[in-house]
C-alpha positions in Angstrom: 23.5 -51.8 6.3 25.6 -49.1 5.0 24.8 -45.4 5.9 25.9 -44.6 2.5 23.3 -45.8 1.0 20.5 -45.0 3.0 21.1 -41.6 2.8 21.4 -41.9 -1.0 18.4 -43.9 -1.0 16.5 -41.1 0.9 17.6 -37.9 -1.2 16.5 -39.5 -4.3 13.0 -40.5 -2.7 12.9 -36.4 -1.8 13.9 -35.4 -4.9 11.4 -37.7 -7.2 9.1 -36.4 -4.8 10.0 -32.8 -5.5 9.7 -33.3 -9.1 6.3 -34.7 -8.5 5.2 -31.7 -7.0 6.2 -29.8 -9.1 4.8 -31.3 -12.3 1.6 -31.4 -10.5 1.7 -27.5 -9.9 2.3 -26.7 -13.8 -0.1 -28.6 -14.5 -2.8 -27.3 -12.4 -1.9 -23.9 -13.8 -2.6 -25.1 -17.3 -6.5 -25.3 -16.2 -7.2 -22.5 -13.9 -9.9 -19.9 -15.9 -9.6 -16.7 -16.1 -11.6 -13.9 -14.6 -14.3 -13.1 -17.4 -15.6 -10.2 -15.2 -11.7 -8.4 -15.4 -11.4 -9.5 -18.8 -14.7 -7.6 -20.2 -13.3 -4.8 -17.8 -10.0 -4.8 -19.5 -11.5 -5.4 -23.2 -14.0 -2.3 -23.2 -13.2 -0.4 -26.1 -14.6 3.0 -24.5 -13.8 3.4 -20.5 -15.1 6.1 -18.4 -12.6 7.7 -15.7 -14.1 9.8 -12.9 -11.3 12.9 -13.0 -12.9 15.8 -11.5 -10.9 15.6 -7.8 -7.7 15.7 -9.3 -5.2 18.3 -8.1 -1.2 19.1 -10.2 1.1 15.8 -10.4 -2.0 13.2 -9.3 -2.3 10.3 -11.9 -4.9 8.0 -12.3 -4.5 4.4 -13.5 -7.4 2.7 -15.8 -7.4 -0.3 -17.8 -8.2 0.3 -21.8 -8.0 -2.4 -24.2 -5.6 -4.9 -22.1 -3.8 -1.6 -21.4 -2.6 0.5 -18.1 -3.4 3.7 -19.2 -2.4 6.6 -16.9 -3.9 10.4 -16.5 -2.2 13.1 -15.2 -2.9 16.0 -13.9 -0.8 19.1 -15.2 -1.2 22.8 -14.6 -4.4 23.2 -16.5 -4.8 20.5 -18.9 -4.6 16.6 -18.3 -2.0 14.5 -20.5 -3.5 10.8 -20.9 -1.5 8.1 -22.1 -0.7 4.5 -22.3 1.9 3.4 -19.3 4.9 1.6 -21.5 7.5 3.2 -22.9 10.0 2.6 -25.7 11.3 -0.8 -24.4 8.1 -2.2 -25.2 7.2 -3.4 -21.9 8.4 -1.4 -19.2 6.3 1.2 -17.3 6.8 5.0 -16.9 8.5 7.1 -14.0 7.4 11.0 -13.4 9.4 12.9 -13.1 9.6 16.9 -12.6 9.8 17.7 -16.2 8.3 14.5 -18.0 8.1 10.4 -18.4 11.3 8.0 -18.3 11.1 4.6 -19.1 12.3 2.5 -16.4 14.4 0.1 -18.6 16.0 2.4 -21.3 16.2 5.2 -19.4 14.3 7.6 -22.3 12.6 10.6 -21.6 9.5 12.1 -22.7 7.3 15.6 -22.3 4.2 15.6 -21.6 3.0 16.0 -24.8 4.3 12.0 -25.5 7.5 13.4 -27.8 10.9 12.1 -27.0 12.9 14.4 -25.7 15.7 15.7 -27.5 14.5 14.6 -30.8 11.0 15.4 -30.9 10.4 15.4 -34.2 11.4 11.9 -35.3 11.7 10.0 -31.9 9.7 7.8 -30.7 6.5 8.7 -29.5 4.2 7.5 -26.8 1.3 6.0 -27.2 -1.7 8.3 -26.5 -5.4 7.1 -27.0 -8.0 8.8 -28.5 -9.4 10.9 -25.4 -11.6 13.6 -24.1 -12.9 15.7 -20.8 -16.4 16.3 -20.0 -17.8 17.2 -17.0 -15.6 15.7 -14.5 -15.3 12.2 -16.7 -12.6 11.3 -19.3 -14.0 9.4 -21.9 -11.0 6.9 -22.9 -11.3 5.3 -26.2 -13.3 7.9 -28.1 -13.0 11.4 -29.6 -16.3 13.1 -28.7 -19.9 12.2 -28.5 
């Protein structure tokens, strides 16, 4: 018999077998559920954030409405806002005098203006918030 040919023979066996595999994997992840605990976690539409040990430049990361919302801790206020940028889809840096978005490369105050053009740039999404007690109410106003 020809070496040729069993060698052939076998690559094709390993690469059907490969492709079997693999349809078997995308397949299986077509059916796994998702976590409904993480999902009502994620889906609240008011989240309470336990603040009150924060010290200058810490930043807490929450969930709101599918969303990574971040809090940070400035000299004597705290600036809460959602963690994407201008891109769309890429998260925020800190840095010493604001936010930049990782992808474009934009930068922010922390008020959420654009910097440079602050009164028609594009602005980051900030959610309706507020402090009481220790605990930032995300999602709400007052109560």
């Amino acid at each position: 018999m020809d070496k040729r040919l069993i060698y052939r023979v076998v690559l094709k066996l390993l690469f059907l077998l490969l492709l079997v595999v693999l349809t078997l994997v995308f397949l299986n992840s077509l059916f796994i559920q998702s976590n409904d605990e993480n999902y009502k976690k994620t889906s609240l539409s008011v989240v309470e954030l336990d603040i009150g040990g924060m010290v200058k430049g810490d930043i807490r990361k929450t969930q709101w409405k599918g969303k990574q919302v971040n809090v940070l801790r400035l000299d004597n206020r705290y600036f809460t806002y959602v963690n994407i940028g201008d891109s769309g889809n890429c998260p925020l840096f800190k840095e010493a005098n604001g936010l930049k978005d990782i992808c474009t490369g934009t930068r922010f105050n922390f008020y959420g203006y654009q910097k440079g053009n602050e009164k028609q740039g594009f602005m980051l999404l900030i959610p309706p918030n507020y402090y009481k007690n220790g605990t930032l109410y995300i999602g709400v106003t007052s109560k």
